[in-house]
C-alpha positions, 0 to 999 in steps of 0.5 A: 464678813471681811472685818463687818462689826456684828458683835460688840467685841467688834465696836466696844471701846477697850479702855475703861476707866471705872471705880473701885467700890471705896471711890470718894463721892467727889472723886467721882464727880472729878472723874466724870468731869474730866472723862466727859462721861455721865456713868461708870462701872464699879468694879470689885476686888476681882475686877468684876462689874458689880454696878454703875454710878451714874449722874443720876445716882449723885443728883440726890446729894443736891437735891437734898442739901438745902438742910429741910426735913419736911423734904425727906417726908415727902421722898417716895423712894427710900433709896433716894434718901440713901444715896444722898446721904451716901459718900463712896461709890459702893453706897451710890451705885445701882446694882445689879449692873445692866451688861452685855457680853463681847459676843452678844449681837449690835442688835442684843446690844441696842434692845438692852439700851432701849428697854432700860434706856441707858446710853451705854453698858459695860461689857463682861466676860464670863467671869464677870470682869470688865473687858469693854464699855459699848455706848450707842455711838460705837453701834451706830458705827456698823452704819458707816459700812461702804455701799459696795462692801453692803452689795457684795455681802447681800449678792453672796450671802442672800441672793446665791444662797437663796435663788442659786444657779438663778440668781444671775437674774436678781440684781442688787444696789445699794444707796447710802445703805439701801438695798434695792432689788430688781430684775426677775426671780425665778422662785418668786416665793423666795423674794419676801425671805430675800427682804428679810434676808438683807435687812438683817444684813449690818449696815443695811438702813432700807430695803427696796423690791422691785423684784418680778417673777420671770415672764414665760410664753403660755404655750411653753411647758414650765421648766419647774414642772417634770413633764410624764413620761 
């Protein structure tokens, strides 16, 4: 699709910095600090993604340091307790770590976030090695795609392959990502599979139809039709 992103390899960012299971409770904070990043990916011996520290995990620490008992009775979870007594990153992070692969879909990506409502996810080969970090900015990028670059993409690769030697009659716009269709279609059943077609289309925000079928004198035979012999 001439360099579009479609997949995360396409937007992840390649240079990670993550931790070591051993890393010390304030070299995180440090970490974080200096990166301007709230979460990091925990890496094994192999290089393999076994979990994320998050500021979440750390905030137990401080919640529970004012030295009263009576507030770890009232704790439901047991896990806070834990973590705020926890020191290195291996006794901090949740696991297992939420991932996506390089070559899941922007929109696999962006379900994952939303359902566990994370702001960004490492990203693993098979292996389990961490080749990536993709965040809710770098999806967002596919919306920076030129308009021209958007039309001549839903010309191809929806009207062509859907209306063929017909589909001189579609014509397609696009506006600050919006498609918009007009003119006339000759397979007039096609044009809702059209809209479908172009809003999965990277970049497209809108789809607009203003498609018609093609207007025909009543007393000519319809060119669809097979007139008997």
């Amino acid at each position: 699709m001439n360099g579009t992103p479609t997949v995360v390899d396409d937007v992840m960012t390649r240079r990670v910095v993550a931790l070591r299971t051993g890393a010390a409770f304030k070299d995180i904070v440090k970490t974080m600090r200096e990166w301007r990043i709230s979460a990091l990916p925990v890496l094994d011996d192999g290089g393999c993604v076994v979990g994320v520290v998050s500021e979440a995990d750390l905030l137990p620490k401080e919640e529970y340091s004012e030295g009263d008992p009576g507030r770890y009775g009232q704790v439901r979870d047991p896990a806070e307790v834990r973590k705020a007594d926890a020191v290195t990153a291996g006794e901090l992070m949740t696991t297992p770590a939420v991932t996506v692969g390089p070559d899941h879909t922007l929109a696999h990506a962006a379900r994952v976030m939303a359902r566990t409502r994370v702001k960004r996810l490492p990203v693993v080969g098979r292996d389990g090695t961490l080749k990536g970090i993709v965040s809710r900015s770098d999806l967002l990028k596919v919306f920076l795609r030129d308009d021209a670059d958007i039309a001549e993409e839903v010309r191809r690769e929806v009207v062509v392959r859907l209306f063929g030697t017909h589909s001189d009659g579609v014509r397609v716009e696009v506006r600050d990502g919006a498609v918009i269709f007009t003119g006339q279609a000759r397979e007039t059943a096609l044009i809702p599979l059209a809209v479908l077609l172009a809003r999965a289309v990277p970049g497209v925000v809108d789809v607009r139809c203003e498609l018609s079928g093609l207007h025909r004198r009543p007393d000519l035979p319809d060119p669809q039709r097979a007139a008997p012999t």
